[in-house]
C-alpha positions in Angstrom: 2.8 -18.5 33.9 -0.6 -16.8 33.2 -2.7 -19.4 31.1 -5.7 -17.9 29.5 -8.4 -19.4 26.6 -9.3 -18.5 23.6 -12.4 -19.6 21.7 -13.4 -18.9 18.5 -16.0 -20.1 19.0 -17.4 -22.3 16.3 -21.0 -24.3 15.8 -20.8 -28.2 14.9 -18.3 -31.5 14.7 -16.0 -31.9 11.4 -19.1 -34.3 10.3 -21.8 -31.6 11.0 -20.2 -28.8 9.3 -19.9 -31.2 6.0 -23.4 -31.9 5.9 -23.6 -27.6 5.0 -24.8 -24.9 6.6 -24.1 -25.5 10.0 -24.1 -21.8 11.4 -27.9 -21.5 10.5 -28.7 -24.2 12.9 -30.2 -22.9 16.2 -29.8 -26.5 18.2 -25.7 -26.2 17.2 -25.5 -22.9 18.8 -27.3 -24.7 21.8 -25.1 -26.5 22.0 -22.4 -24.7 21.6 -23.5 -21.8 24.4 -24.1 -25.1 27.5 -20.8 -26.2 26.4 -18.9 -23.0 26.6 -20.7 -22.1 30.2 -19.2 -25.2 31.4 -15.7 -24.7 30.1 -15.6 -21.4 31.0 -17.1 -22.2 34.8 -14.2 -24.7 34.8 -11.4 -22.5 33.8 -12.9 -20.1 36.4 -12.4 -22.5 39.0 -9.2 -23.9 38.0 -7.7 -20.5 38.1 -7.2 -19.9 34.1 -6.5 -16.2 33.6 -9.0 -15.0 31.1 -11.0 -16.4 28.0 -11.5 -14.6 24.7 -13.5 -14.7 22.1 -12.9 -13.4 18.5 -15.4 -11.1 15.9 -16.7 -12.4 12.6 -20.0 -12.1 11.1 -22.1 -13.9 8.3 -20.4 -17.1 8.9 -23.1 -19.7 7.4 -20.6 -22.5 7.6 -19.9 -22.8 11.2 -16.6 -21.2 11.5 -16.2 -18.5 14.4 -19.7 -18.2 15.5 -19.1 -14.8 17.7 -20.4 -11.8 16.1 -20.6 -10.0 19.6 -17.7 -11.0 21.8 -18.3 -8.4 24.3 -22.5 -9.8 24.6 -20.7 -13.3 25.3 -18.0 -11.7 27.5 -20.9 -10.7 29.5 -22.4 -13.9 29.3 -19.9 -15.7 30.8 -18.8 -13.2 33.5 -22.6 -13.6 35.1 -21.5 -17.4 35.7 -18.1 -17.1 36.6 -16.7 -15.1 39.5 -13.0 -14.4 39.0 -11.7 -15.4 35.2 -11.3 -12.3 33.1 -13.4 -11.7 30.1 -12.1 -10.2 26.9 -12.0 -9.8 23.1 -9.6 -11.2 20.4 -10.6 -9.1 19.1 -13.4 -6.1 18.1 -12.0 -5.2 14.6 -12.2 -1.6 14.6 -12.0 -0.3 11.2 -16.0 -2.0 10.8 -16.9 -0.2 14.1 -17.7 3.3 15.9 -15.1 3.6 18.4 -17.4 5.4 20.5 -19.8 2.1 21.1 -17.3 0.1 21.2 -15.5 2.1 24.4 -18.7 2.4 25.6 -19.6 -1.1 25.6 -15.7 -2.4 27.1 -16.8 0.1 29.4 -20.0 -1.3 30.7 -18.9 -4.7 30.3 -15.6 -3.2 33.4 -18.4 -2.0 35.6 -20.8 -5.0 35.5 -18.2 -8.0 35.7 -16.8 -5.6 38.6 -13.4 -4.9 36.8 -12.8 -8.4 35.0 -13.3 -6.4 31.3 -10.0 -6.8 29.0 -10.3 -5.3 25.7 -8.3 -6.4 22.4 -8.6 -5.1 18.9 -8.1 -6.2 15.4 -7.6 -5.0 12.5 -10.2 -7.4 10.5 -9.2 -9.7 7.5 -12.2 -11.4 6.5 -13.4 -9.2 3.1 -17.1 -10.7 3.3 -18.1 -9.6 6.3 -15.5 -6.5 7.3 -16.3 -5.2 3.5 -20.8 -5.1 4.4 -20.0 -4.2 8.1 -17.5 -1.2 7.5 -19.1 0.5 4.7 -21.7 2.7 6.6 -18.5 4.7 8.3 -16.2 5.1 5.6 -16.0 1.7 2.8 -12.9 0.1 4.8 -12.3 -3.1 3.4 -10.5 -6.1 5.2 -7.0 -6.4 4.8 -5.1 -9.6 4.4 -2.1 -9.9 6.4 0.2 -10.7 3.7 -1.0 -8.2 1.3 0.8 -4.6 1.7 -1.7 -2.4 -0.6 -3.9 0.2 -0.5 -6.5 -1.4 0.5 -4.3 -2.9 3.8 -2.9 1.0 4.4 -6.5 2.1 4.6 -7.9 -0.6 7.1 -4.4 0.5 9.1 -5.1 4.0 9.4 -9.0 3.6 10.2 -7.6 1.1 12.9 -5.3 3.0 14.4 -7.5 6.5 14.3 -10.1 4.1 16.0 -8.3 3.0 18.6 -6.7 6.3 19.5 -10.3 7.3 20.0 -11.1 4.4 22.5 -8.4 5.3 24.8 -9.5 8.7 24.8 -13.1 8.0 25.0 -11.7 6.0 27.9 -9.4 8.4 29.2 -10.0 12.3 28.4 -13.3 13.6 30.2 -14.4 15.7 27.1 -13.6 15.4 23.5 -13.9 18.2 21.7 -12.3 19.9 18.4 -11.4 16.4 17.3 -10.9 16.4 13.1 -9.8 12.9 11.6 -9.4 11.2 8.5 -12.5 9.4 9.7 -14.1 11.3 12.4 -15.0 14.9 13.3 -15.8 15.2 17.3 -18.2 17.3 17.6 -20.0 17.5 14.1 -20.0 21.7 13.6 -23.4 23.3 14.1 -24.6 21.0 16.0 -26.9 22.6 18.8 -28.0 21.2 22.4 -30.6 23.1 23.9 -31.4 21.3 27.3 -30.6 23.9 30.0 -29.5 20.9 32.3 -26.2 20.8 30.0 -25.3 24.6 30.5 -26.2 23.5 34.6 -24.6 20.3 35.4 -22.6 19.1 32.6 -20.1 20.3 30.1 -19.6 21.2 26.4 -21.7 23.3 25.6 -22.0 27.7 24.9 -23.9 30.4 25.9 -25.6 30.2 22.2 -26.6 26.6 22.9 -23.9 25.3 20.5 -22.3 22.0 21.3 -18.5 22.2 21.7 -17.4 19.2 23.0 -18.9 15.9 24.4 -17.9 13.6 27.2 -18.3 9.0 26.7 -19.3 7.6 29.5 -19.2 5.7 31.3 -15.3 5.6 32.3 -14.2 2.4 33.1 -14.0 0.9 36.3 -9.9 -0.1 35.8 -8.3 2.9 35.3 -6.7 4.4 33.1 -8.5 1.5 30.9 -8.6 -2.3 31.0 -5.7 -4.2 29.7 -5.4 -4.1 25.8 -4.4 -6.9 23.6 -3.6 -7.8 20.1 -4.0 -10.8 18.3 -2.7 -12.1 16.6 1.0 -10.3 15.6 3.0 -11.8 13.4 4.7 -8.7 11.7 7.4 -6.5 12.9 5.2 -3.3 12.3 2.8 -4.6 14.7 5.4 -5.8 17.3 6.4 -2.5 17.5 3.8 -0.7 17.6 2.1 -2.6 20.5 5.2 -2.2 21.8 4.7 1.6 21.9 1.0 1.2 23.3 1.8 -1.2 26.1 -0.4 -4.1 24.5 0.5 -7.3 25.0 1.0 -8.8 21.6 -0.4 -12.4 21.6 1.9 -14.8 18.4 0.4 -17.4 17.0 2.3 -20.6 15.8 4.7 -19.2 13.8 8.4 -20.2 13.0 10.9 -20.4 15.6 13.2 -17.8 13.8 10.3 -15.8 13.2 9.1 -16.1 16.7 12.6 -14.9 18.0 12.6 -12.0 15.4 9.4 -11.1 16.9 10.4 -11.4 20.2 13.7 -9.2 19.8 12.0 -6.3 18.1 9.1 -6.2 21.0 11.9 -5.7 23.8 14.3 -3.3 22.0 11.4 -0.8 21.1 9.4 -1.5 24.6 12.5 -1.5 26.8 11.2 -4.2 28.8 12.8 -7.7 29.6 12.7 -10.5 26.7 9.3 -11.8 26.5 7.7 -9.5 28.9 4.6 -8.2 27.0 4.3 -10.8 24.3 2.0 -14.2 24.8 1.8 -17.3 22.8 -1.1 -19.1 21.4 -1.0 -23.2 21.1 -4.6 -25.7 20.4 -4.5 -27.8 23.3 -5.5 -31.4 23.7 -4.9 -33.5 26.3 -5.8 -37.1 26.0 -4.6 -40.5 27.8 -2.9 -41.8 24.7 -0.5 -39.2 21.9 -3.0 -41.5 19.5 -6.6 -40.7 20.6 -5.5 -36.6 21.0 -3.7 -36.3 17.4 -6.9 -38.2 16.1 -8.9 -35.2 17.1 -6.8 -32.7 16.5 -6.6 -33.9 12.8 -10.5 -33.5 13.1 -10.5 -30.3 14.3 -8.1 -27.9 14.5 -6.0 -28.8 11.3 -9.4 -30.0 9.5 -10.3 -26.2 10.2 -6.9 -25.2 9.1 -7.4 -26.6 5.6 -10.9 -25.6 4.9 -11.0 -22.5 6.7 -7.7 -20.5 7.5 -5.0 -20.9 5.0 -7.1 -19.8 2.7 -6.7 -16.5 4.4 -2.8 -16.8 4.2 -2.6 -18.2 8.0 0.2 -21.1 6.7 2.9 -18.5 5.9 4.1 -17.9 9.1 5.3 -21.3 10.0 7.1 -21.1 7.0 11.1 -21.5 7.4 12.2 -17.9 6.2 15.7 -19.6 5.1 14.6 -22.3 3.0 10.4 -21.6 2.5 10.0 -24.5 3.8 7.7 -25.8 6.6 7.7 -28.4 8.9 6.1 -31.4 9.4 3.6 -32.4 11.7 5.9 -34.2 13.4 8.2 -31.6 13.7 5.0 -29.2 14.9 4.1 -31.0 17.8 7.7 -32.1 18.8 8.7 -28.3 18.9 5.6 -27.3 20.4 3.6 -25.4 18.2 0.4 -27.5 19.5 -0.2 -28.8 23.2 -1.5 -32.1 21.6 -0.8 -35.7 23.0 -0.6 -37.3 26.4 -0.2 -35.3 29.8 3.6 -36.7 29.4 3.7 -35.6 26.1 2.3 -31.8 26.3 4.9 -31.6 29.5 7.3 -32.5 26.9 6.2 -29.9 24.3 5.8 -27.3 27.1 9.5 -27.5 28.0 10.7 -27.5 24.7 8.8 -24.4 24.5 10.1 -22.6 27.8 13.8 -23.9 26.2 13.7 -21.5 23.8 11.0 -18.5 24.6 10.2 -16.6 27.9 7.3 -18.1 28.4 5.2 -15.8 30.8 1.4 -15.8 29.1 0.2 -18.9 26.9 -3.3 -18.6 25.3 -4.8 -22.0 24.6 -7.2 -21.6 21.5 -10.6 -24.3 21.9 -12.8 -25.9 20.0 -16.1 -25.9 21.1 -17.7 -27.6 18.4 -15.3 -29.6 16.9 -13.4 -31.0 19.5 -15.7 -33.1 21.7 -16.7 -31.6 25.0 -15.7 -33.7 27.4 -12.2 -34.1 25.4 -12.3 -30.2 26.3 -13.3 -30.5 29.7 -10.4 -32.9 30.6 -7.7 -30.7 28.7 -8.3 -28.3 30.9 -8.6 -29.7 33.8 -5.5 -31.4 33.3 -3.3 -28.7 32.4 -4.3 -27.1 35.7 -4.0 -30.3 37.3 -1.5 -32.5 36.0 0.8 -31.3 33.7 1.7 -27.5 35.7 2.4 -29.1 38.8 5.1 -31.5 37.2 6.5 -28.6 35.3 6.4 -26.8 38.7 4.3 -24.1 37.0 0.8 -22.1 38.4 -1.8 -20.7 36.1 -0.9 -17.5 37.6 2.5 -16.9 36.9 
């Protein structure tokens, strides 16, 4: 089973953050970077997949400290040697596609290939709202609001990613006329004679016709593409249709097999293949000591941060509307929390009822404690794989 990481990542303990203002504090993000180096040099020599890191900006509070995943993508491939580097993800509505397949692309020829690349659609108004409005005013998009306002960040997404792959993919773009974007801008003239010589896109007049991104990846035709985090049918399918791998969050089981069912009958593929999982993981000696934390951490988080974004509704039973309990959570396996005996437990209920082929462990770098971190993952590699007669690999 491919096991890969995904940090947020986030500045500060529960205790810090409720002091205020922990995002503005300089040592916290210290902290936070030595903390993440050794996690990640870890993971790279435990044999975890990949590690991840999201996009948000503006966040005074702490919360999801990564306003340049590919800049720490790049950071950690200069200390790592194998573990693949990636996004989760660049939210593309706020962005020029152009930089942003640029910079993938550089980030595939200096970590020599190790470059994934994953997209979202961007959800956060405050920031998304500031950040998109010198291209064309998108706004973020809840993901349980179907407006306007969600149909417009969908079609800049989509006309932004089409224009990555071909940035990626197409030697020259030219004639290109979007909702968004025009490729070249009309008019435009390029006199340098070295064009008309050795390059392309240009006429006898000197009038630009066409222009070429580059670099070009090192992977070819592009590094693998991700999603996070799909919870709808809409985006099931149409990652489906792109060959992304679509990475699910906790979500209800009946959901989860909904999800499931509509990814292989519109890819055609095997049940599962193409679709990951995302679980917290905490592995302590005692089901006590890691629920502690996690109530600290990842569902402190959940309460402050994330379901006021809507986050809750997928775990919701679509039946009854109801949801489940904690106890339920971690007995079904929506969190790797507890004892090496009791995360092999939650594991298997897990493979019981999915294909299990990719699982994505989110981390904490600032609220869970780093050692508490270092030992998860060292003994998920270590301990609890080998008994479930499981690699990291797959």
């Amino acid at each position: 089973m491919k096991t890969s990481l995904f940090y947020l990542p986030d500045t500060g303990n529960r205790w810090e953050r409720e002091e205020g203002m922990a995002g503005m504090r300089p040592d916290l993000y210290q902290r936070m970077l030595a903390n993440l180096s050794e996690q990640a040099k870890l993971a790279d020599r435990l044999g975890y997949n990949s590690i991840s890191f999201t996009e948000h900006h503006f966040h005074i509070e702490g919360f999801e400290m990564s306003n340049n995943p590919v800049l720490l993508n790049l950071y950690i491939a200069m200390q790592t040697e194998r573990i693949r580097v990636g996004q989760l993800g660049i939210v593309l509505p706020a962005a020029n596609p152009l930089r942003v397949a640029e910079d993938i692309a550089m980030l595939d020829h200096m970590t020599g290939g190790r470059a994934n690349a994953g997209f979202a659609r961007g959800y956060q108004r405050r920031w998304v709202d500031v950040m998109g409005q010198h291209a064309h005013g998108v706004h973020g998009a809840l993901p349980s609001q179907h407006d306007a306002i969600d149909q417009a960040n969908r079609d800049a997404f989509e006309e932004n990613y089409r224009l990555v792959k071909r940035a990626w993919t197409e030697e020259m773009i030219e004639g290109y006329q979007g909702k968004l974007w025009q490729i070249p801008i009309p008019s435009t003239g390029w006199p340098p004679r070295a064009t008309k010589e050795m390059g392309k896109g240009v006429e006898e007049n000197g009038m630009l016709t066409a222009i070429g991104v580059v670099p070009k990846p090192v992977q070819k035709p592009h590094p693998p593409i991700f999603q996070p985090f799909a919870t709808s049918e809409r985006s099931m399918r149409w990652c489906a249709d792109e060959g992304i791998v679509a990475i699910v969050p906790p979500v209800h089981q009946k959901l989860e097999n909904s999800l499931l069912d509509v990814y292989a009958e519109q890819s055609g593929k095997p049940r599962g293949e193409g679709v990951a999982f995302l679980r917290d993981l905490i592995i302590c000696d005692t089901d006590e000591e890691a629920r502690q934390i996690w109530e600290d951490s990842s569902r402190w988080a959940a309460e402050k941060w994330f379901v006021d974004f809507g986050f809750r509704q997928g775990m919701k039973d679509p039946d009854t509307g109801e949801f489940p309990g904690i106890d339920e959570v971690l007995a079904n396996g929506y969190a790797l929390v507890g004892s090496e005996d009791t995360v092999c437990r939650q594991l298997e209920v897990m493979a019981g009822r999915l294909p299990l082929n990719w699982l994505f462990c989110w981390m904490f770098t600032g609220l869970v404690p780093h050692d508490v971190n270092m030992r998860s993952l060292e003994r998920l590699a270590t301990k609890v794989f080998p008994r479930l007669g499981l690699s990291m690999e797959g």
